[in-house]
N, C-alpha and C positions, 0 to 999 in steps of 0.2 A: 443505247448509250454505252459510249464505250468506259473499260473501266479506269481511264484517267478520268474520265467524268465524272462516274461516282465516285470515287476521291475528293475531286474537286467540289462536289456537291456536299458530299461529306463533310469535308473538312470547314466549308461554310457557315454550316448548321452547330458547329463546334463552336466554333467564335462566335456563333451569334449567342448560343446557350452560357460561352462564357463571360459575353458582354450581361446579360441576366443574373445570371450570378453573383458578379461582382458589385451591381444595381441591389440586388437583394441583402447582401451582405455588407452594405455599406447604409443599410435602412437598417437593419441589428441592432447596427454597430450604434447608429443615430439611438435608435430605442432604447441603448442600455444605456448612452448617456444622460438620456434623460430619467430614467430610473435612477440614476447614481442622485442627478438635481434635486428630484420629487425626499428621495430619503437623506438626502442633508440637509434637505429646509425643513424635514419634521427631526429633525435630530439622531438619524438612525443613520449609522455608520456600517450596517451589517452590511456590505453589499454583497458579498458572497456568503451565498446560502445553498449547503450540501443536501440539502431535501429536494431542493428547485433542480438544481444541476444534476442530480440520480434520476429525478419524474421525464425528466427534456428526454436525456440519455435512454430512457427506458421509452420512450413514446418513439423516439427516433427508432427505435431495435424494431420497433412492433409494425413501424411503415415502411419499412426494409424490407424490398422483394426481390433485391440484385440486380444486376448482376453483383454489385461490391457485396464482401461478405457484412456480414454487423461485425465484426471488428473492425475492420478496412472505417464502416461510416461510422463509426462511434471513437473511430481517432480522429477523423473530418471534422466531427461534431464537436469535439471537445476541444480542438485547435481554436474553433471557431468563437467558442465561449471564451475561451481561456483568453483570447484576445480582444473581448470584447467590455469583458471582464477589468481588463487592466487597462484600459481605458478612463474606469471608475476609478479603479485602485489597486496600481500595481501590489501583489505580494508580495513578502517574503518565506520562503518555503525550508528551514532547519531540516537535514535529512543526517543520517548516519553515513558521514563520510570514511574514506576523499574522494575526489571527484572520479566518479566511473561506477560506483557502487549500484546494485541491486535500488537498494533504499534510493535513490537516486532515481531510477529509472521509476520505481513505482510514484516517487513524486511526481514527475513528470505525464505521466500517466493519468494521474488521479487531475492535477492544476493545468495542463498543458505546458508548453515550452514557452509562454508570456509570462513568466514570473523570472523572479529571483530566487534561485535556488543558492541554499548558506551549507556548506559542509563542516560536519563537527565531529570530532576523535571519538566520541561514546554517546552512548543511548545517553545517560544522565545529563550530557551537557546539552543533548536535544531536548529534555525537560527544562532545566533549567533555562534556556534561551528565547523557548515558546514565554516561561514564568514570568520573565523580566521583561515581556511585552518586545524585544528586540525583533521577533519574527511574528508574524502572523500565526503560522501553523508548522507542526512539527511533525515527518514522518518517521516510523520506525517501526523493525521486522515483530511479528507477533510468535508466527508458528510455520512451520513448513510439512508437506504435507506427506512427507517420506520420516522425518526426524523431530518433528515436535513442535513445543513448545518455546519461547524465548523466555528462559527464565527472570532473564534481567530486567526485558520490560515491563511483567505482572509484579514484579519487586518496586518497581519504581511509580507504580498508581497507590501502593500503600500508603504513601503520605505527599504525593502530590493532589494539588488540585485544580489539574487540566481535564479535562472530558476527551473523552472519545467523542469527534465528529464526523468520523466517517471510515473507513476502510477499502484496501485495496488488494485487491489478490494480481500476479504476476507469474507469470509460464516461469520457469528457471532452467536456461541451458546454459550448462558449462563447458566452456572451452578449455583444451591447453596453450598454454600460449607462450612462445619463448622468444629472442634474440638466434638463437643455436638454429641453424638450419635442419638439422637432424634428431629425430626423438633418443637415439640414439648418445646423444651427447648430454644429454638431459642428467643431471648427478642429484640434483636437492630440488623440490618443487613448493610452493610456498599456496596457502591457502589459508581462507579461515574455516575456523575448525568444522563447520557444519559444512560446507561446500565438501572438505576431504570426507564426510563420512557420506554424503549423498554421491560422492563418486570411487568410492571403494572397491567396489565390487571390480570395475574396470581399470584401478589401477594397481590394486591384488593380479589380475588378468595379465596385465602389460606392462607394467612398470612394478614387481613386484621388489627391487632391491636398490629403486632409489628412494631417499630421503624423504621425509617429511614433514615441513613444522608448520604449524597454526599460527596464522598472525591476525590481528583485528579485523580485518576486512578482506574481500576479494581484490579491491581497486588499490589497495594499500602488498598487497600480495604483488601485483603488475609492479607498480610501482619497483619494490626491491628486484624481480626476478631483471627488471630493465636494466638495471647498474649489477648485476652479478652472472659471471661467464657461467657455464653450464648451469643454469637455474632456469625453471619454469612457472609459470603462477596456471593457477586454474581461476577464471574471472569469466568476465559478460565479452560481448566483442568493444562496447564503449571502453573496456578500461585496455585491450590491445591497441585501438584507438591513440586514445589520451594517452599511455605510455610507449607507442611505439615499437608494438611485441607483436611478431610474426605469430597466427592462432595454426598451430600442427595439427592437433585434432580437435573438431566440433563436436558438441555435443555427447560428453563424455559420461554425465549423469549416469545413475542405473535403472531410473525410472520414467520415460520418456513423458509423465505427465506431469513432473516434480513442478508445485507451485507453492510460492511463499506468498503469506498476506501481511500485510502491513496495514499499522493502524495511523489515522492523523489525528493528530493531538492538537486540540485548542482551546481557549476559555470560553468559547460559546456553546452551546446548546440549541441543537439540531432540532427543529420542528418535528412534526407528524409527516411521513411522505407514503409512497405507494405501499414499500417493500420494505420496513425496518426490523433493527435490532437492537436488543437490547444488554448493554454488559453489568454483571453486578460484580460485587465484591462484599463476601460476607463474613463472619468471624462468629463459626458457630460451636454453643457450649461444649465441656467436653464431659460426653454423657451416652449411656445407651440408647439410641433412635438421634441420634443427631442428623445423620444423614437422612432419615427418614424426613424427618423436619424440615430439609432443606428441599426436598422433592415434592413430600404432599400437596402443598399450592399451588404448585406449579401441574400438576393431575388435576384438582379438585378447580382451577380457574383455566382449564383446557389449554395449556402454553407447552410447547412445544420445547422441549431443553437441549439444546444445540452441542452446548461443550460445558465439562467441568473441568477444573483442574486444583489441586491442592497445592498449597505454599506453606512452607515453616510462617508461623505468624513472627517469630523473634520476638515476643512477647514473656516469652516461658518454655523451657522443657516440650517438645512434643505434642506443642500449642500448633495448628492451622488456621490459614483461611481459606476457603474456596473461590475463585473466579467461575461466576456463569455467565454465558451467553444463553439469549433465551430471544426467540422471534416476537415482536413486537416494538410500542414505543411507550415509554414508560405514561404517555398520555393517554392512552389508550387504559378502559375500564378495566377490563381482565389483566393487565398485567401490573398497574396501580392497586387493584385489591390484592394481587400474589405478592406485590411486593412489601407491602402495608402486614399481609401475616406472617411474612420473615420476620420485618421489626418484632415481631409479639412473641415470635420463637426461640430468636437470636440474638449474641451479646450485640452486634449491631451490624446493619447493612449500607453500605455505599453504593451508592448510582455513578459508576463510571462513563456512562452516556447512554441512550437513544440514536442512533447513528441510520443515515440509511446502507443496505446492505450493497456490496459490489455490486459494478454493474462491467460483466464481463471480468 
């Protein structure tokens, strides 16, 4: 056989796998609508449920033998839901804008590209618009994995009352990106502030004597460097994109592994799934063994403590509270009893969700 033949033979086999395909994926699509039917005539509205969609995601990973990597089919997979999904029930996705942002891209990620994604000036008015029932679900940055923590958004679970339903972790490479042909011509470069401190080191390196200012976002950075002669932004390639900015240098980060997680905010509460987590928020006395207090449960009911982190309570003088993460789901025995001897410990504990963990 010669090899236009197997070509031709090939390429046969192609259309017929993708006549199957789209037979399969159009039977999905059938089944989810009738799942949407079955839970509107018992009065359940939840049709999106982040336990179900991490378990799929996570079965999917595990019958992956390639050639495509499991990121490659677990973006497949998640187009796939995400569209099947909105079928049922288009969403609405509040993310920390404007349009191009990081927070943006992990929506997209986490919901697939079948939704409505809503861009909003601050983390706060992402709260508040998930609050007022306007969106469905709200994303926004937690911690990165070079610089920290988001102080803003642990401030802002203080006195909201949305849950954590889930979480998203994202690769983070940073472009330059200008109008100006030449890096050379580059005078002021605009970033937000945590982008310019994870790419420091390389612009200490190379651009050690042009300007610097912090603005609210990376997409909002694009934005201005687009309408200003010698200015640059450091952003994603989406916001070179959306604004129109020639990207000079890729990949400018100092840490080639730099990845941000973000959290999605909604008013529901996540079931039991494979692979969960657990966030609290506590307010512990201020006493010798406090911290101890906060740890012995968590040894004594074998729970694994993932992250702490201390916040001014703004309560009083040199008052905190702690944020834990801790692996489980608060339905779960062992983390229900540790959580039960906080209460008994401490002036009091918040359950900011049960979430299932990343998947990828």
């Amino acid at each position: 056989m010669s090899d236009d033949d197997k070509l031709t033979s090939l390429r046969q086999q192609i259309d017929a796998l993708d006549e199957k395909l789209q037979e399969l994926i159009s039977d999905r699509a059938r089944c989810a609508q009738e799942v949407a039917r079955i839970k509107s005539a018992s009065g359940d509205s939840s049709y999106y449920r982040p336990e179900r969609e991490a378990d799929v995601l996570r079965q999917v990973l595990k019958r992956n033998h390639g050639p495509l990597s499991n990121e490659e089919v677990a973006r497949l997979f998640r187009e796939i839901m995400s569209a099947c999904l909105a079928l049922e029930s288009p969403m609405k996705i509040a993310f920390l804008g404007p349009e191009g942002t990081f927070t943006q891209e992990a929506a997209l990620k986490h919901f697939g590209h079948s939704i409505e994604t809503v861009p909003l000036g601050a983390i706060d008015e992402v709260f508040r618009e998930v609050e007022s029932g306007n969106t469905h679900f709200g994303v926004v940055p937690i911690e990165n994995s070079t610089e920290g923590v988001i102080n803003h958004t642990l401030d802002m679970f203080m006195n909201s009352s949305l849950k954590i339903c889930g979480e998203v972790e994202l690769r983070v490479h940073h472009h330059l990106m200008s109008k100006a042909v030449d890096i050379d011509a580059v005078k002021k470069i605009y970033s937000h502030q945590q982008s310019l401190a994870q790419c420091r080191e390389w612009l200490d390196a190379n651009l050690p004597k042009v300007e610097r200012e912090a603005v609210g976002s990376n997409a909002e950075a694009a934005r201005i460097a687009a309408g200003k002669k010698n200015s640059a932004a450091i952003a994603s390639d989406s916001a070179a994109q959306i604004y129109g900015l020639d990207v000079i240098v890729e990949n400018i980060e100092d840490h080639p592994d730099n990845t941000t997680r973000f959290l999605v905010i909604g008013t529901m509460e996540a079931l039991p799934g494979e692979n969960d987590k657990t966030t609290l928020l506590i307010s512990s006395n201020n006493k010798p063994g406090a911290l101890f207090d906060l740890l012995e449960p968590m040894s004594r009911h074998k729970i694994n403590l993932t992250r702490i982190e201390s916040r001014p309570s703004r309560q009083g003088l040199w008052e905190y509270v702690f944020f834990l993460d801790i692996d489980g789901h608060i339905q779960h025995d062992n983390v229900r009893q540790a959580v039960d001897a906080l209460g008994e410990r401490t002036a009091f504990v918040k359950l900011l969700g049960s979430y299932p963990k990343a998947v990828l």
